[in-house]
C-alpha positions in Angstrom: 6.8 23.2 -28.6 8.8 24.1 -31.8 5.7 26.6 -32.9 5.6 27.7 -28.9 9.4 28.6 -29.3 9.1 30.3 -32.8 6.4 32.6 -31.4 8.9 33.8 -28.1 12.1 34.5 -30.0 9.8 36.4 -32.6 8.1 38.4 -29.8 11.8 38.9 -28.5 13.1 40.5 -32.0 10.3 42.5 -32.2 10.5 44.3 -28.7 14.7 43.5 -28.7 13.9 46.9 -31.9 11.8 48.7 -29.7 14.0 48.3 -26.7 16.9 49.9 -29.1 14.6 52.7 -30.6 13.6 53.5 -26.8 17.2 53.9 -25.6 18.3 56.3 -28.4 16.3 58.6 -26.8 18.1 58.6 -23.8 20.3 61.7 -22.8 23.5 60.9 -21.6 23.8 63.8 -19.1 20.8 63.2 -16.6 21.8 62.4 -13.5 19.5 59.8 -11.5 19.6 60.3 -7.5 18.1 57.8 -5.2 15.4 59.2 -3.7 13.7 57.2 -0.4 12.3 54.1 -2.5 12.1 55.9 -6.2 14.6 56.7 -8.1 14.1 60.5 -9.8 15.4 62.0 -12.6 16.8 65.9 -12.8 14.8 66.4 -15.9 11.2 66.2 -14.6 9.1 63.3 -16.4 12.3 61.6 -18.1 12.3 59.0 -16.0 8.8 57.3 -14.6 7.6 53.6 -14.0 5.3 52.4 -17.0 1.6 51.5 -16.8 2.7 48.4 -14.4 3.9 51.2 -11.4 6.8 48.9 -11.3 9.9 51.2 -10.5 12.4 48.2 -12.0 10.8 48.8 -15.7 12.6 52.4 -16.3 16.2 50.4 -16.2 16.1 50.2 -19.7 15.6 53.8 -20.0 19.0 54.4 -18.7 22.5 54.3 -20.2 24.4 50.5 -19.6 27.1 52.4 -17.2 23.9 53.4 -15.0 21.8 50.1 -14.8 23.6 47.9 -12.6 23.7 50.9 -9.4 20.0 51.4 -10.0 19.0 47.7 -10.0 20.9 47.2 -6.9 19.4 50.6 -5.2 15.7 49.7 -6.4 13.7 47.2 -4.3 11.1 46.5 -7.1 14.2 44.7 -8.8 15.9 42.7 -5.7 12.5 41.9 -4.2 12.1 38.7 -5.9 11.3 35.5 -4.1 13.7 33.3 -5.8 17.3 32.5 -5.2 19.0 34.3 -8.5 18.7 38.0 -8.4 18.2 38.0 -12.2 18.1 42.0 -13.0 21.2 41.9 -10.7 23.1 39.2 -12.5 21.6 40.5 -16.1 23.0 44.4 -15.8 25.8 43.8 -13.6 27.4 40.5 -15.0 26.2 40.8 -18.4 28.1 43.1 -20.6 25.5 45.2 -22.7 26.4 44.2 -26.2 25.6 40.6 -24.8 22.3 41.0 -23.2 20.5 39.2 -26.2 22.3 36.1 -25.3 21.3 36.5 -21.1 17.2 36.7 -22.6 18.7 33.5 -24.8 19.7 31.5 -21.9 17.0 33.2 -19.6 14.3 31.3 -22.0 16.3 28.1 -21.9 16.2 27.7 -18.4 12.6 28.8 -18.7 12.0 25.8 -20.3 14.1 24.0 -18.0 12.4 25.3 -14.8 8.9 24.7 -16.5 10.2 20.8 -17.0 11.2 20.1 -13.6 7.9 21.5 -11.9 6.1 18.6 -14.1 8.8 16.0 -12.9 8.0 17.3 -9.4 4.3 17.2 -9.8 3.9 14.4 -11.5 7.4 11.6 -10.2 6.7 12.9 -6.6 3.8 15.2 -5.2 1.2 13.4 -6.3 2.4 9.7 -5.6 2.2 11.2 -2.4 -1.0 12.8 -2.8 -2.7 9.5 -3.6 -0.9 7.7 -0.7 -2.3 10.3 1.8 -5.9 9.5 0.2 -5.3 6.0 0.0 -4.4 6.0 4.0 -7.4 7.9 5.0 -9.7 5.9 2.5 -11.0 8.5 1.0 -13.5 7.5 -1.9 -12.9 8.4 -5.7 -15.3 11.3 -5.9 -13.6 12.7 -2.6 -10.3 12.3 -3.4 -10.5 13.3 -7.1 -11.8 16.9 -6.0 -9.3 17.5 -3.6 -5.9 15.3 -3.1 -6.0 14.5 -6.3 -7.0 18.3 -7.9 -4.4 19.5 -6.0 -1.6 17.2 -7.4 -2.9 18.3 -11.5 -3.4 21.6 -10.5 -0.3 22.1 -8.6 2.2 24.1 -10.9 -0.6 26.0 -11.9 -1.6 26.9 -8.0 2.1 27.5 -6.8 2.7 29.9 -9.9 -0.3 32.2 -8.9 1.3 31.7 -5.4 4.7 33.0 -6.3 3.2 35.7 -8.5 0.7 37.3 -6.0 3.5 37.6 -3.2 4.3 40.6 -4.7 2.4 43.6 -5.9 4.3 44.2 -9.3 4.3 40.8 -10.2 0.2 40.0 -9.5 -0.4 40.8 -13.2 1.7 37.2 -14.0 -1.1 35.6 -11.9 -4.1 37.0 -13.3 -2.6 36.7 -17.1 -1.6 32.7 -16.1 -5.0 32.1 -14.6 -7.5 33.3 -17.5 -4.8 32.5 -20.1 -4.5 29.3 -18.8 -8.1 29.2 -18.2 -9.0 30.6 -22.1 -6.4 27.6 -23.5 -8.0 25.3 -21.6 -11.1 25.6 -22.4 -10.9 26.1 -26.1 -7.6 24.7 -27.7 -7.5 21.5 -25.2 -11.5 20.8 -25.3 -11.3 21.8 -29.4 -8.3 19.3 -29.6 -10.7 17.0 -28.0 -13.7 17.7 -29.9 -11.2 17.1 -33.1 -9.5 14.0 -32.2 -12.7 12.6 -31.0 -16.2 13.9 -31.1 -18.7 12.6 -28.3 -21.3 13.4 -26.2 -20.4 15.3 -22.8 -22.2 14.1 -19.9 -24.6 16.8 -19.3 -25.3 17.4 -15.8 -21.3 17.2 -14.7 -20.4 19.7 -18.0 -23.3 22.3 -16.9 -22.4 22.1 -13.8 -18.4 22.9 -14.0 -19.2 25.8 -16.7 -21.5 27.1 -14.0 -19.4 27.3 -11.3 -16.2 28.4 -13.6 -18.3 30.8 -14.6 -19.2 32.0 -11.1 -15.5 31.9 -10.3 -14.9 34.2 -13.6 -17.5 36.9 -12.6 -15.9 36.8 -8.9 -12.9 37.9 -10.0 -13.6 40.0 -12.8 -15.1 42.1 -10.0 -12.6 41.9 -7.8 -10.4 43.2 -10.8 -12.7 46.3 -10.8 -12.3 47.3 -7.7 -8.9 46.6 -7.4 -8.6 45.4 -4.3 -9.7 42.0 -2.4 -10.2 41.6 1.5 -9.6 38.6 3.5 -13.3 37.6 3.7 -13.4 37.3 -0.2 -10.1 35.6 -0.4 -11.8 32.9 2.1 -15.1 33.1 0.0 -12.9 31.6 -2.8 -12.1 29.0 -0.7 -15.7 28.5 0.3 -16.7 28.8 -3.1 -14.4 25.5 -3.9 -16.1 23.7 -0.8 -19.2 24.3 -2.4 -18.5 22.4 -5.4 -16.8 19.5 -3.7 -20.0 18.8 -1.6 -22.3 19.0 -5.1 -19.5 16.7 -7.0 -20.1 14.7 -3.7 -24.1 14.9 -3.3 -24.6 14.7 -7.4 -22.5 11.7 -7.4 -24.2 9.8 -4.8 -27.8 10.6 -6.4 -26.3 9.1 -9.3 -25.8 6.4 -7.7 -28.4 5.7 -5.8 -30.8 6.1 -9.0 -28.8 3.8 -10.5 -29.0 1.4 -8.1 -32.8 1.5 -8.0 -33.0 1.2 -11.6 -30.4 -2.1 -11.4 -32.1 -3.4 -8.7 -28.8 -4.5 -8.0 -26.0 -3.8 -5.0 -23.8 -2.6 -7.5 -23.4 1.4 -6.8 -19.5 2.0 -7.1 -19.7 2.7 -10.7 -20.3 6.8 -11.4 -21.3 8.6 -14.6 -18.1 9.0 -16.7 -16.9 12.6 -16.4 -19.2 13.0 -12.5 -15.4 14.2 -11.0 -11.9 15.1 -11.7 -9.5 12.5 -13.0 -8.7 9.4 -11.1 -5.7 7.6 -10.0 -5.5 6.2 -13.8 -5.6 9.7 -15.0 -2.7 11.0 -13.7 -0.9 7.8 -14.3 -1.7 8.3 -17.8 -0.2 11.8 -17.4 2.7 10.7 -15.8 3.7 8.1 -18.2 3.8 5.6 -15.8 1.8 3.2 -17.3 4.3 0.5 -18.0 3.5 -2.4 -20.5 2.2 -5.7 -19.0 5.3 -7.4 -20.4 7.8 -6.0 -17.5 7.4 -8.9 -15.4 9.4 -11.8 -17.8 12.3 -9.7 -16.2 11.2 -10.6 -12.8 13.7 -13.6 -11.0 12.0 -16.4 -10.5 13.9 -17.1 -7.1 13.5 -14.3 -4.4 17.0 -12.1 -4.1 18.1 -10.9 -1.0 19.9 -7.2 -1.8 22.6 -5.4 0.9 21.7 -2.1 2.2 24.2 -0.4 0.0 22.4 -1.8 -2.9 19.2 -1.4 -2.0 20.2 2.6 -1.8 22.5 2.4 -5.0 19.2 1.2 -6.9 16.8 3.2 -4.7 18.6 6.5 -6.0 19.2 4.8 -9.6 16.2 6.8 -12.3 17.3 4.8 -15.1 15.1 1.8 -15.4 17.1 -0.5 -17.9 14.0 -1.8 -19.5 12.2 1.1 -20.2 15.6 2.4 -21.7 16.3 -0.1 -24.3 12.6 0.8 -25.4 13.0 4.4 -25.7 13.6 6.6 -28.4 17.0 8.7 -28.9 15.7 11.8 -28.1 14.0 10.5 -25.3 17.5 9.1 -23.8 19.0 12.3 -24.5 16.2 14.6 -22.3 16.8 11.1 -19.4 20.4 11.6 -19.8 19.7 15.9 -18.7 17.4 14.8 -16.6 19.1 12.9 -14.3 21.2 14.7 -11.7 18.0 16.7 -11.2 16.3 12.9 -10.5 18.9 12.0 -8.3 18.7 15.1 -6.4 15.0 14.6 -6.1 15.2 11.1 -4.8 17.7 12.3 -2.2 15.2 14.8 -0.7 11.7 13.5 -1.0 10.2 10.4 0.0 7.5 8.5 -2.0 5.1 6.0 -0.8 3.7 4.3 -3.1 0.5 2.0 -2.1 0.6 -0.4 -4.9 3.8 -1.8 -4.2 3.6 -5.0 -1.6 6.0 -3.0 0.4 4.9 0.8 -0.2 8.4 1.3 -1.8 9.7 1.0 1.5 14.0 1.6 0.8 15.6 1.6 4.3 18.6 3.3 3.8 17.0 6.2 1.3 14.3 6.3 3.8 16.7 7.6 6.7 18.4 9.9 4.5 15.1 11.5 3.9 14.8 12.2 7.7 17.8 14.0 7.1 17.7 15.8 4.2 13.9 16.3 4.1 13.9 18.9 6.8 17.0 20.6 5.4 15.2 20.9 2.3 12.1 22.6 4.0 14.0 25.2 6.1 16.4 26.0 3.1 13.8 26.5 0.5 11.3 28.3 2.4 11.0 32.0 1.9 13.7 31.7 0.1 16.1 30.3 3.0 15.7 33.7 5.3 14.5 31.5 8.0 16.6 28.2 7.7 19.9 30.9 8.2 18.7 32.2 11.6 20.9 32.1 14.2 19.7 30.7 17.6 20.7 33.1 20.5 23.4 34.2 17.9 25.3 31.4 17.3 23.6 28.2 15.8 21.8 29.0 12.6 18.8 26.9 12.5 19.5 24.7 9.7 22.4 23.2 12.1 19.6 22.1 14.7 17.5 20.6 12.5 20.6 18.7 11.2 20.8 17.2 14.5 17.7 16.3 15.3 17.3 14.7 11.9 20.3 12.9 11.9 19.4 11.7 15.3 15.9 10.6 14.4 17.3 9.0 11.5 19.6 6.5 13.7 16.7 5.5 15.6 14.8 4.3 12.5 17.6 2.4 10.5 18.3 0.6 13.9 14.7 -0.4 14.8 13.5 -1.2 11.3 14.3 -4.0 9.2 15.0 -3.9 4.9 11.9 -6.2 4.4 9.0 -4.9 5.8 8.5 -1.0 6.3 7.4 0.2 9.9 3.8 0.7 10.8 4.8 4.6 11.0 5.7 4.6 7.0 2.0 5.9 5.9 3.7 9.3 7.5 6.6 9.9 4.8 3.8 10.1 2.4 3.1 13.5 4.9 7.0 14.5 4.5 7.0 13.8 0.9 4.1 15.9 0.2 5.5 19.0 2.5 9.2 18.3 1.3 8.1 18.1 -2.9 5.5 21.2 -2.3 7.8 23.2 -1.3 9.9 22.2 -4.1 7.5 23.3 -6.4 6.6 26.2 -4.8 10.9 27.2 -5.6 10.8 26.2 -8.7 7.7 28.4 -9.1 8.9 31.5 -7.8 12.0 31.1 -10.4 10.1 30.8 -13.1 8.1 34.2 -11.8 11.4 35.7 -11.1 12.6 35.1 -14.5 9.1 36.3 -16.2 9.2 39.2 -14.2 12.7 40.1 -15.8 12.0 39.2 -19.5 9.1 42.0 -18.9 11.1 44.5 -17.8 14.2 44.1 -20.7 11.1 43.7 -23.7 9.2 45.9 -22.3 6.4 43.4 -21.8 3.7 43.6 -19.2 3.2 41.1 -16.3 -0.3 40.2 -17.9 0.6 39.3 -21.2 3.6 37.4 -19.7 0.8 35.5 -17.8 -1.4 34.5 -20.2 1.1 33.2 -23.0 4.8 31.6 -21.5 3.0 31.3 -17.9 0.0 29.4 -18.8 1.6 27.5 -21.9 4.0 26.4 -19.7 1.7 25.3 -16.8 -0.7 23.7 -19.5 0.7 22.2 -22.7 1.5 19.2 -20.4 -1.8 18.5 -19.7 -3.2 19.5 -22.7 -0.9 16.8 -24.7 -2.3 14.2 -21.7 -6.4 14.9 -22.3 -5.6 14.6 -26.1 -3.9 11.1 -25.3 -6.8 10.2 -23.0 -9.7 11.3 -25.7 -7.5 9.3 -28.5 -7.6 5.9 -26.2 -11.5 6.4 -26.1 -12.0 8.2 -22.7 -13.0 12.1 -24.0 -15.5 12.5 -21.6 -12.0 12.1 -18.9 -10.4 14.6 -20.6 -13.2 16.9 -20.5 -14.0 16.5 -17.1 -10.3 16.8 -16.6 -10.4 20.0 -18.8 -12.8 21.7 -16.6 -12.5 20.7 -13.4 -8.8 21.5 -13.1 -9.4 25.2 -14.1 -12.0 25.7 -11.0 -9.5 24.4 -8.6 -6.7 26.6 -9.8 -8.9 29.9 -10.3 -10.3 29.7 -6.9 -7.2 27.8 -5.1 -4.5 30.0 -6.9 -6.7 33.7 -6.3 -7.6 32.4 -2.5 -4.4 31.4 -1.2 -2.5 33.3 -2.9 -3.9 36.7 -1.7 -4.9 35.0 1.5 -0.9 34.4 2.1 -0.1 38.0 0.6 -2.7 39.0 3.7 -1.4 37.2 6.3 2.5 38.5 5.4 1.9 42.4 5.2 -0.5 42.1 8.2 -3.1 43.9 5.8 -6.6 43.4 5.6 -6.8 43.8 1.6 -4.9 43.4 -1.0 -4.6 45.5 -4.0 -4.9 44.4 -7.4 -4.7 47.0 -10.1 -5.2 46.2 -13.6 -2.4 46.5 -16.3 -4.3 48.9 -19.0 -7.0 47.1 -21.4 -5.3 43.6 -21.7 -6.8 42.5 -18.8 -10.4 43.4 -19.5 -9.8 41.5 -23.0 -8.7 39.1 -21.1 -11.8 38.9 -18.7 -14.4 39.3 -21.6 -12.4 36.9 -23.4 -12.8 33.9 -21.0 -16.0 34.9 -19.9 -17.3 34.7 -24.0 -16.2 31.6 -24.1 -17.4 30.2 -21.4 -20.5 31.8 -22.3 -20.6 29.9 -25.8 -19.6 26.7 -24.2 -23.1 27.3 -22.1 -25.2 28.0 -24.9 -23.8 26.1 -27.7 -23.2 22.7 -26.1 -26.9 22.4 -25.3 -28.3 23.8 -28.2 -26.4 20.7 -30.2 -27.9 18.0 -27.4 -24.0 18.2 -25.9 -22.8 16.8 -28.1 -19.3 18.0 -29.4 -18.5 17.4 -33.0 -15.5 18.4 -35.1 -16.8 21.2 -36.3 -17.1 23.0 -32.9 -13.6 22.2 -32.3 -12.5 24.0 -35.4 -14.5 26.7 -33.5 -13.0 26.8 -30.0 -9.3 27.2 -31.7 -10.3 29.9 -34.2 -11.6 31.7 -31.0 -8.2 31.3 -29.5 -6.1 32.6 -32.1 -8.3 35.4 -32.7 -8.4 35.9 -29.0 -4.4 35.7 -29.0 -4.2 38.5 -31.8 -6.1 41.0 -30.2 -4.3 40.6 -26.8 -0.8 40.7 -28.7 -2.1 43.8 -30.7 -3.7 45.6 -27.3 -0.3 44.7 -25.6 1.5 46.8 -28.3 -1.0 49.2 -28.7 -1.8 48.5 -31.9 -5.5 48.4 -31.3 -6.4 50.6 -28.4 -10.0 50.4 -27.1 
């Protein structure tokens, strides 16, 4: 994290001096008319969008007194989907000798925003997640490629959601999704090589490269002809279908041979590695693996609680225990934590199938009827629709008030504090609907704010993409698969390592232009790439991938140290030349 935030603020100081050398150049007598949608100049080529044909990016061209009237005039810098209008409030509220402290505080909430979509992810949308698989009984290798993808690869997915909703902010998704998908498979499988060296199970390894690779080539054509119609946006889709029914069919000829070769009934156990990770995985990502050791706490005699103190506790993130354990930087990150908890607990319900009583809280649990809703008609599309007015007088936010505050009577007085009603299994459906769209705000924010630290350095979307973007979306997990391969399960991480990418590649590109489709009532969407970066980055991923392919086998798959050491020189080499193609330094 330290060496993460060493290489932003140098990046900042270096284009903070070529932001400065590029407004000396400015002459303070042009005048700047608005013109339909663009913004023109009366000195013919002063003023013109860069190589991103984002209008928003000349704004540091201008002179301080101009910015703030052209950010509010251009749509390219109000069109974001999030909340905060950052160019609005960064040129309009921001004096201009103290933009360098708005980037400042624009990265610290980076960091901020990047930490809550985790805490969502992991405290709430997939606890759900595995209660929704849990109720339909799904089996391991089902649920693992589906509920349970969705839930690791969710800030990932939501990101390349955000990004592709609009045109000059697509380059984000395609820089997070191979950036992501280059650190992924080099740094995290090289940390795992390093920390422990094993064989990979074959047939599951050769066949995630294969299909990564698959989903790779797709979309460096796609790239190439700059657009993508809604038939190939489904064929992503399909193309994940596809490898859920071979994770399906490959696990259950496993199986069965093994089963003949046992000649024994016992055919629930699966090659390590055959899917993604499993209930135990993503506790082990969430940290909420607790020690065995909890339960001297537990009363002896069985302790009847009030409603009020059943919601005081329910709404309570502080487990005194695990407190006294923790470490004091740990307490202090609880301590910042908490409102946001609080707030979280308020909003989205979590079943949770372990517990005798599916974490049943009565009184939280009506709330949630309430505030639930709310949260899904505030948050969505940014709130547009949740402040309609019904025949001109009731916005709908009111209604749904009602009918959840009437729906939430009926429960509180037909249910009991012990035992949660048949019906509960369904707040595992709100949870998941109410913490999605959750993430999918947070997500847009953290777009919104990328977006904006590109157009004051001068940065483009793609290079944005594949370094804060898909650190941010990965480090998490790439600190978890370490974890797992030092406890003696590297053939989990792996598996983890791989299968995750092809669920966000094909899940982030599909839905997201699929949705971009569906909301301009177009039947394509266009793609253009930003200059060479994004061809390094194609070739980049696809080399690897490439290596991973032929090197693995050649060394009887097994991964040893000294490949490791190889996957992260390949990164960092792969990280200068992107750096040095975004600046122009080397220019192909």
């Amino acid at each position: 994290m330290r060496a993460l935030l060493l290489v932003l603020f140098c990046t900042v100081a270096l284009q903070w001096d070529r932001v400065s050398c590029q407004k000396s150049v400015y002459v303070s007598n042009t005048q700047l008319v608005p013109h339909g949608n663009v913004w023109r100049s009366d000195r013919p080529g002063e003023v013109t969008p860069n190589r991103n044909g984002d209008e928003c990016d000349v704004v540091m061209n201008l002179s301080a007194s101009q910015r703030c009237e052209f950010v509010k005039n251009t749509p390219d810098c109000t069109s974001d989907e999030g909340f905060i209008k950052y160019p609005v409030v960064t040129f309009c509220l921001f004096p201009p000798n103290l933009l360098p402290l708005a980037i400042t505080l624009y990265v610290i909430w980076l960091f901020a925003l990047f930490l809550l979509l985790g805490l969502i992810a992991s405290d709430f949308f997939c606890p759900n997640l595995s209660a929704i698989s849990s109720t339909l009984r799904l089996t391991h290798n089902v649920a693992g490629v589906t509920f349970l993808a969705l839930g690791n690869g969710a800030p990932d997915v939501f990101s390349a959601m955000a990004a592709f909703s609009h045109p000059q902010t697509a380059g984000l998704a395609v820089g997070a999704l191979f950036g992501a998908g280059i650190f992924v498979t080099t740094v995290v499988a090289g940390s795992i090589a390093l920390v422990k060296p094993f064989t990979v199970a074959s047939r599951p390894f050769l066949r995630d490269v294969i299909f990564y690779m698959a989903a790779v080539f797709w979309t460096f054509s796609i790239l190439y002809k700059g657009h993508i119609s809604m038939g190939e946006a489904v064929g992503y889709l399909g193309l994940y279908i596809a490898y859920v029914l071979t994770v399906i069919v490959s696990a259950y000829i496993y199986n069965r041979q093994k089963h003949q070769l046992n000649g024994s009934a016992q055919t629930t156990g699966r090659e390590e590695g055959e899917t993604l990770p499993s209930d135990s995985y993503r506790e082990i990502q969430s940290g909420s693996i607790q020690a065995h050791d909890d339960g001297e706490y537990e009363p002896l005699l069985p302790y009847t609680q009030s409603t009020a103190q059943i919601f005081l506790n329910a709404i309570n993130p502080v487990d005194s225990r695990t407190w006294r354990r923790q470490h004091w930087s740990a307490k202090v990150l609880k301590v910042i934590k908490v409102p946001v908890e609080v707030l979280l607990l308020l909003t989205v319900p979590v079943v949770d199938t372990d517990k005798e009583d599916h974490n049943w809280k009565r009184p939280l649990n009506c709330l949630h009827i309430i505030t639930g809703p709310l949260v899904c008609v505030l948050t969505f599309q940014s709130g547009k629709y949740g402040l309609l007015l019904i025949e001109g007088e009731v916005p709908v936010w009111v209604l749904v008030l009602c009918i959840g505050v009437f729906l939430s009577g009926i429960v509180f007085f037909t249910t009991t504090n012990e035992h949660p009603p048949r019906y509960h299994f369904l707040y595992s459906l709100l949870g998941f609907v109410v913490s999605a769209l959750w993430i999918s705000t947070v997500a847009a924010e953290i777009v919104s704010v990328l977006h904006l630290l590109g157009v004051v350095l001068s940065l483009s979307n793609t290079v944005l993409g594949l370094t804060l973007l898909a650190w941010g979306n990965s480090i998490g997990d790439c600190f978890a698969d370490i974890t797992i391969a030092h406890q003696g399960y590297p053939r989990m991480a792996i598996s983890a390592c791989f299968g995750g990418i092809i669920f966000n590649m094909l899940f982030g590109v599909g839905l997201g232009c699929l949705l971009q489709i569906f909301q301009n009532e177009n039947n394509v969407v266009m793609l253009e790439p930003e200059g060479m970066l994004c061809w390094v980055l194609s070739g980049a991923l696809g080399l690897s991938l490439v290596f991973s392919f032929i090197l693995v086998p050649l060394q009887c798959f097994h991964l040893s140290r000294v490949y490791g050491i190889f996957l992260l020189i390949f990164y960092i080499v792969f990280l200068i030349v992107a750096l040095l193609t975004e600046f122009r330094i080397l220019q192909f």
